[in-house]
DOZA-110433 format. One line per 4 residues: their letters; for each residue x, y, z of N, C-alpha, C, O, CB. Coordinates in Angstrom, 1 decimal. Glycine has a CB too. Layout:
BEGIN
A	X/Y/Z/X/Y/Z/X/Y/Z/X/Y/Z/X/Y/Z | ...
//
This chain:
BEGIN
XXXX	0.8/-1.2/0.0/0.0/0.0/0.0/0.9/1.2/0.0/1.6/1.6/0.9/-1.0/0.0/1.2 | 0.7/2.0/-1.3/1.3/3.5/-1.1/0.9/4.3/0.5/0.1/4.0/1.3/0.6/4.5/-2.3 | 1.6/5.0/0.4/1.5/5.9/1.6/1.8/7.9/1.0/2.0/8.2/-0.2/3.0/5.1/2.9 | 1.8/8.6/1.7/2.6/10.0/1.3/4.6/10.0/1.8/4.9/9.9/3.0/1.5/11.4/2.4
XXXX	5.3/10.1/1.2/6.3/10.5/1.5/6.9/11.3/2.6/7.8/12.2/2.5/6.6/10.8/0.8 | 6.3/10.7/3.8/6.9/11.7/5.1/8.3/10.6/5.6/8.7/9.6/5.0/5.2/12.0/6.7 | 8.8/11.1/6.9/10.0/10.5/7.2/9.7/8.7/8.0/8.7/8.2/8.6/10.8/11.6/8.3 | 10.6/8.2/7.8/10.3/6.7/7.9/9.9/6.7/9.2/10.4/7.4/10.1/11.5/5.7/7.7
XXXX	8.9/5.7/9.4/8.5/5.8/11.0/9.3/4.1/11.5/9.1/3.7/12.6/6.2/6.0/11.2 | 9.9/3.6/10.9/11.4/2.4/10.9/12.8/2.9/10.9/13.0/3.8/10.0/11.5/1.5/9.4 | 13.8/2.6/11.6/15.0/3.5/10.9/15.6/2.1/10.6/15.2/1.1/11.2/16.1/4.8/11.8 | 16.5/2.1/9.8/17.4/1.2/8.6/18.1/0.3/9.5/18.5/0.9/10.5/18.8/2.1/7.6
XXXX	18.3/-1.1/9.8/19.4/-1.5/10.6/20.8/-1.3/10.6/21.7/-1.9/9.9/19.4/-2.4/10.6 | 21.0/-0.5/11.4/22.9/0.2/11.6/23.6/-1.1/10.5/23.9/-0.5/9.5/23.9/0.0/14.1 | 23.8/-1.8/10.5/24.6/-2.8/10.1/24.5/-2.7/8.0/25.3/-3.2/7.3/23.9/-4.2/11.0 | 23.3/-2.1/7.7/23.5/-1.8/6.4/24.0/-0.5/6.0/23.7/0.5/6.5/22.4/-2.1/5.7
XXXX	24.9/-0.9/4.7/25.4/-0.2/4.0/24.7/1.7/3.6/23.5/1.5/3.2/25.5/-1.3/2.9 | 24.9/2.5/3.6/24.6/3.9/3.0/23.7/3.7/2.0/22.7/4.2/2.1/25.7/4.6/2.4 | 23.9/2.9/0.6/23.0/2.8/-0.4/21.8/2.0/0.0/20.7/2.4/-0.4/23.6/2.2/-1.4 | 22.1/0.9/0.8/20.4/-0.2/1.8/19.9/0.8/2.4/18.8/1.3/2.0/20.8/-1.5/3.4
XXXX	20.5/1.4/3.6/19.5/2.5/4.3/19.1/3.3/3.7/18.0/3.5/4.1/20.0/3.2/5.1 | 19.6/4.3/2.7/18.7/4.8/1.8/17.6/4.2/0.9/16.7/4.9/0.4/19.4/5.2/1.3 | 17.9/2.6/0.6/16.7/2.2/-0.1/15.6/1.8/1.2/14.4/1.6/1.1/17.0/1.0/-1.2 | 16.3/1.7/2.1/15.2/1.3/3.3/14.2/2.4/3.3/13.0/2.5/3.1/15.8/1.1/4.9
XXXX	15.1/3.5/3.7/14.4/5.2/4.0/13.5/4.7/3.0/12.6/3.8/3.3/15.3/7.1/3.6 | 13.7/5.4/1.6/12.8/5.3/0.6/11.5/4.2/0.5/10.4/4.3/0.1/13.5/5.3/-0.5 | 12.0/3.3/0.9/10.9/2.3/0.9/9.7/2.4/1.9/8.5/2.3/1.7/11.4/0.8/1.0 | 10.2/2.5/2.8/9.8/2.9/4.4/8.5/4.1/4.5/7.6/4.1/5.3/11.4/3.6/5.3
XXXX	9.0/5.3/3.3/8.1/6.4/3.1/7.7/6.2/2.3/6.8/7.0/1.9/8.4/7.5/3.1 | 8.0/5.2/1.4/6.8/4.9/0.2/5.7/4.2/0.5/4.6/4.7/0.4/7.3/4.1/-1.0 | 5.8/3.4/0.9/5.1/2.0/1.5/4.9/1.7/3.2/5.7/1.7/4.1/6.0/0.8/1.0 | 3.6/1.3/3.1/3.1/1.1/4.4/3.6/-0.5/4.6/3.0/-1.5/4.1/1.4/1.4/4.6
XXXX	5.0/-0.6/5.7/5.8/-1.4/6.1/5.6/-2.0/7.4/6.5/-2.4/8.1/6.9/-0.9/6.0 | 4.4/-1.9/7.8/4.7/-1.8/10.0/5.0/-2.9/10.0/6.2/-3.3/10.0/3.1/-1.5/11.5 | 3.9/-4.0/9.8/4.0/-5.4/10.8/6.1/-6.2/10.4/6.8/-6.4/9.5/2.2/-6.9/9.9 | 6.0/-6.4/11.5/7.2/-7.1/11.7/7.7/-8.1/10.8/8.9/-8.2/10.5/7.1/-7.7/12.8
XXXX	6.5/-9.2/10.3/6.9/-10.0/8.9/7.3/-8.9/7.1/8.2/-8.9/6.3/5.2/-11.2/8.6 | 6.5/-8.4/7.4/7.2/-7.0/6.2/8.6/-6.6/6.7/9.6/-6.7/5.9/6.2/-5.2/6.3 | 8.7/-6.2/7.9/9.9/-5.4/8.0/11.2/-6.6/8.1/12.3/-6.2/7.6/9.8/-4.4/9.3 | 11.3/-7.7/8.6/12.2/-8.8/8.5/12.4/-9.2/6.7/13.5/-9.5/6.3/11.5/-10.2/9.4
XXXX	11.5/-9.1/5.9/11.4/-9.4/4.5/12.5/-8.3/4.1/13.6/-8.5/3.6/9.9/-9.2/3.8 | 12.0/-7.3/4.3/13.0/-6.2/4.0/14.1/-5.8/4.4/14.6/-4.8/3.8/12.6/-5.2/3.9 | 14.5/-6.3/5.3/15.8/-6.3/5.8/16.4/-7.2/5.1/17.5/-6.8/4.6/16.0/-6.5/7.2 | 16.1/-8.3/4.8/16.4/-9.3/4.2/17.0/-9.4/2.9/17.9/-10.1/2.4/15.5/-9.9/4.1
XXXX	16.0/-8.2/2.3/16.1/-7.4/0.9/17.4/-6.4/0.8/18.3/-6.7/0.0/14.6/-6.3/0.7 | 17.6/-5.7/1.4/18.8/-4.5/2.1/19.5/-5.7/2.1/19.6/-5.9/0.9/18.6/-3.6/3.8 | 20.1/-6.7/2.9/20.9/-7.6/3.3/21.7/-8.0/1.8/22.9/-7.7/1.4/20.0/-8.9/4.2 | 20.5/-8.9/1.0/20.6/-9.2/-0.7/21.4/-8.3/-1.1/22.6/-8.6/-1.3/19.2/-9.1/-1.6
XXXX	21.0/-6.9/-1.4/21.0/-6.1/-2.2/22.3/-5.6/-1.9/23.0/-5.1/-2.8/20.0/-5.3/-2.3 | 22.8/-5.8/-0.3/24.2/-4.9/0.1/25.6/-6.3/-0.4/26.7/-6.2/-0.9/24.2/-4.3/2.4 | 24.9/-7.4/0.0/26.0/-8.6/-0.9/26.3/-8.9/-2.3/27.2/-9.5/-2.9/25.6/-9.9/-0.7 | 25.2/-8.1/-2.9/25.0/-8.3/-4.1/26.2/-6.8/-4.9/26.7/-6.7/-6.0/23.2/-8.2/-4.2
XXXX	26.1/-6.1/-3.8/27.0/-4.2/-4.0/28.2/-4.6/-4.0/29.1/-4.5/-4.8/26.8/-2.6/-2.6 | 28.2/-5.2/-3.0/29.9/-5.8/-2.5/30.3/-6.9/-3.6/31.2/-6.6/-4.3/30.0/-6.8/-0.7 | 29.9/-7.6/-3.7/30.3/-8.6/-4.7/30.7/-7.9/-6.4/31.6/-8.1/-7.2/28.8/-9.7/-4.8 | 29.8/-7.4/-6.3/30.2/-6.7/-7.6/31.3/-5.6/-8.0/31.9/-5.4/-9.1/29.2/-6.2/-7.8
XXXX	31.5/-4.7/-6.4/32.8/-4.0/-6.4/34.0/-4.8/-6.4/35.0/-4.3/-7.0/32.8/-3.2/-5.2 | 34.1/-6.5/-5.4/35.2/-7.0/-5.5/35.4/-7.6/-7.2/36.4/-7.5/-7.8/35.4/-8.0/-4.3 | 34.1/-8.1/-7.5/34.7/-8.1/-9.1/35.4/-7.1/-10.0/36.3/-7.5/-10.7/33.7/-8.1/-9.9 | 35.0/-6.0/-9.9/35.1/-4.8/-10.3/37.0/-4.5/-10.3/37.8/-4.0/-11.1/34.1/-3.9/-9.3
XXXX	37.0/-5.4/-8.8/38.2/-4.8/-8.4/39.6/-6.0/-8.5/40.8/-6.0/-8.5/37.9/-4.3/-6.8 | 38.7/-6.9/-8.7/39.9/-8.4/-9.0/39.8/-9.2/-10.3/40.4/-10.3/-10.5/39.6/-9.7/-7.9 | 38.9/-8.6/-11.0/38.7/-9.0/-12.3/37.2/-10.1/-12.2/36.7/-10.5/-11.2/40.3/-9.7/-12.9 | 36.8/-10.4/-13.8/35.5/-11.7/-13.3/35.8/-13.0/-13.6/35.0/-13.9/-13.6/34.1/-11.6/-14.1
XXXX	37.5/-13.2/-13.9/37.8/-14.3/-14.1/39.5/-14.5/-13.6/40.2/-13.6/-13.8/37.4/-14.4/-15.5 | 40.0/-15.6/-13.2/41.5/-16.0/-13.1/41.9/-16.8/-13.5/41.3/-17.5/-14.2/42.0/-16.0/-12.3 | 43.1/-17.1/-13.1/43.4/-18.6/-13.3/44.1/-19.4/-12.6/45.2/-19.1/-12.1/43.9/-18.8/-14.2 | 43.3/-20.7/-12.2/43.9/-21.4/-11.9/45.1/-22.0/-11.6/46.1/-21.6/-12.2/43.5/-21.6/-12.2
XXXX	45.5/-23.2/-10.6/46.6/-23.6/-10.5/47.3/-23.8/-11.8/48.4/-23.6/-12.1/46.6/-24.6/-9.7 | 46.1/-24.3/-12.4/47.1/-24.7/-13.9/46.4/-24.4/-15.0/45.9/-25.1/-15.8/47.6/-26.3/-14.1 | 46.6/-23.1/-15.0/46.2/-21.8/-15.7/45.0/-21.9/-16.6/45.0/-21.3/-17.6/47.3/-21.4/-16.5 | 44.2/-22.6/-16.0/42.9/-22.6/-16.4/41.8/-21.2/-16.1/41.4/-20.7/-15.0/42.5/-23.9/-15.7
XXXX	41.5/-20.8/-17.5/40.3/-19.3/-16.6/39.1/-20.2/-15.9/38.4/-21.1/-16.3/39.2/-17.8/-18.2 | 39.0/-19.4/-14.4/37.3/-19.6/-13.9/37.2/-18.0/-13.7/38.0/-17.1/-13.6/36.9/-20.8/-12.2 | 35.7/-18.3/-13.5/35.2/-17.6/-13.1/35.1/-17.4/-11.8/35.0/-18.3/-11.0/34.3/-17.6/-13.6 | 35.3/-16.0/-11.5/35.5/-15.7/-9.9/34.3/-16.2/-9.0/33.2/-16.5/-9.5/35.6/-14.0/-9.6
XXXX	34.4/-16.3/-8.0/33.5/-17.1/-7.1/32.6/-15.9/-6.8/31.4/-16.3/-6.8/34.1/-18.0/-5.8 | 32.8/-14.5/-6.5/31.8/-13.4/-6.3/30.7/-13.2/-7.2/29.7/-12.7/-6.8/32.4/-12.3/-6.3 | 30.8/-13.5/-8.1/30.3/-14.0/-9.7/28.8/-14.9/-9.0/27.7/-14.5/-9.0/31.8/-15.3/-10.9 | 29.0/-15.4/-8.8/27.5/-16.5/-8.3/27.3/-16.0/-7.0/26.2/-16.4/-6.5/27.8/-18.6/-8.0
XXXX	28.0/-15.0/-6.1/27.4/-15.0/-5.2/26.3/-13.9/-5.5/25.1/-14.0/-5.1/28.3/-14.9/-4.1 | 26.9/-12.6/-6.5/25.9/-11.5/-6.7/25.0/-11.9/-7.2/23.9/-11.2/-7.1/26.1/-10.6/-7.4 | 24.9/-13.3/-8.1/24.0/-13.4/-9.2/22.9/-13.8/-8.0/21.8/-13.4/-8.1/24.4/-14.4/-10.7 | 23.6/-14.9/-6.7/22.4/-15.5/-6.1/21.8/-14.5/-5.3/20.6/-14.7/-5.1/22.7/-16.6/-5.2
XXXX	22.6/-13.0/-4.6/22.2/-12.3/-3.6/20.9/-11.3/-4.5/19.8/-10.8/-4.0/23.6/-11.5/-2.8 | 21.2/-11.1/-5.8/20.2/-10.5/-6.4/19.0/-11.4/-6.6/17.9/-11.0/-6.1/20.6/-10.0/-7.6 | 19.0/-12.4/-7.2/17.6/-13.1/-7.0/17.1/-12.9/-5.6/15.8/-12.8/-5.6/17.7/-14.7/-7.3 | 18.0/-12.8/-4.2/17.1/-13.1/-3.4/16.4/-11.3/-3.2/15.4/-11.1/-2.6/17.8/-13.9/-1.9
XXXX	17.0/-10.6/-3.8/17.1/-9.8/-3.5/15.5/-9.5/-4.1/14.5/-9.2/-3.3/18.5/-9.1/-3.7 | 15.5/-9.6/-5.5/14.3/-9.7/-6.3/12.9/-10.1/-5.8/11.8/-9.5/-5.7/14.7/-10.6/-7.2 | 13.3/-11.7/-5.6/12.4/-12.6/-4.7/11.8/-11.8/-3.1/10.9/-12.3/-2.4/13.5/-14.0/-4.4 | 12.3/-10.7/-2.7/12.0/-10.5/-1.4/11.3/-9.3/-1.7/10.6/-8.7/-0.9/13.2/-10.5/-0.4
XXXX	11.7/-8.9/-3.1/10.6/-7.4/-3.3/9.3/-7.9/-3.6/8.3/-7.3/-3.3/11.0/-6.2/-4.6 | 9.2/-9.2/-4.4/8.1/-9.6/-5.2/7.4/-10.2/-3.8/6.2/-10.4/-4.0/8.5/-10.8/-6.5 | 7.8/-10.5/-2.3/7.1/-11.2/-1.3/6.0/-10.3/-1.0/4.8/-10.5/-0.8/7.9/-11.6/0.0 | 7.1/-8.6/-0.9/6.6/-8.2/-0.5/5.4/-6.5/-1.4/5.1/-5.4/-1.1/7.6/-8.2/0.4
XXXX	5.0/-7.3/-2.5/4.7/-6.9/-3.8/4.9/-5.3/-4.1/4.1/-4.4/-4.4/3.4/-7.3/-4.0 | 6.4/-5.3/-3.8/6.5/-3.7/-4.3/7.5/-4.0/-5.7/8.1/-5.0/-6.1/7.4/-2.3/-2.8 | 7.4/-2.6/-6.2/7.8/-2.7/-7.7/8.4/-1.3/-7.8/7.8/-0.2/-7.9/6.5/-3.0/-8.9 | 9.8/-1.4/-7.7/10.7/-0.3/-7.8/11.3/0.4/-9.0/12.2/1.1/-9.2/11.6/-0.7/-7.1
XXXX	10.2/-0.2/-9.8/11.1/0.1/-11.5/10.2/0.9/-11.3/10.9/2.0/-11.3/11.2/-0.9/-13.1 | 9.0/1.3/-11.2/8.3/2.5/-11.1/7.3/2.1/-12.7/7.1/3.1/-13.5/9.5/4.0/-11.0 | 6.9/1.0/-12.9/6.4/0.8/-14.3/4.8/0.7/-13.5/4.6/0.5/-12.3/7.1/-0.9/-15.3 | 4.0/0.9/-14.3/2.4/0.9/-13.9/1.8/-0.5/-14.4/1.5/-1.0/-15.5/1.3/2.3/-14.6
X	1.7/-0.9/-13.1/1.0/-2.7/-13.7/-0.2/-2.6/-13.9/-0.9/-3.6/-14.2/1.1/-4.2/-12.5
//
């Protein structure tokens, strides 16, 4: 359920990242979040979404592939973790049927 954009009546859990707490804020004042099973979903979501940030910076930062003992390319192991932290990340907006692309269903 929309709501009006006033300040979150939730604050972010200390433990997420600047970009989570800001999507918390925003979600928080978009959407009517109270009951406790919403707000564990969405932490959950934040949680995804901040493994999913990280994973992608250490790609970013170590390349998306190496090689092996015997010089075989793999693919970096952060590689499946973003790909899995985003599905959950996905999966936990769709629980909680909000739609952040901003498209009109």
């Amino acid at each position: 359920m929309l709501r009006d954009n006033r300040s979150p009546t939730h604050p972010a859990p200390t433990h997420l990242g600047k970009a989570e707490k800001d999507l918390w804020d925003q979600l928080t004042r978009s959407y009517v979040l109270d009951d406790p099973a919403a707000l564990e979903i969405l932490k959950q979501a934040c949680e995804a979404r901040m493994r999913a940030r990280l994973s992608r910076e250490l790609i970013l930062q170590e390349g998306a592939v190496y090689k092996d003992d015997r010089g075989n390319l793999k693919n970096h192991p952060a590689i499946a973790a973003e790909r899995s932290a985003q599905n959950a990340f996905i999966s936990s907006l769709r629980l909680l049927r909000l739609d952040i692309s901003g498209e009109k269903q």
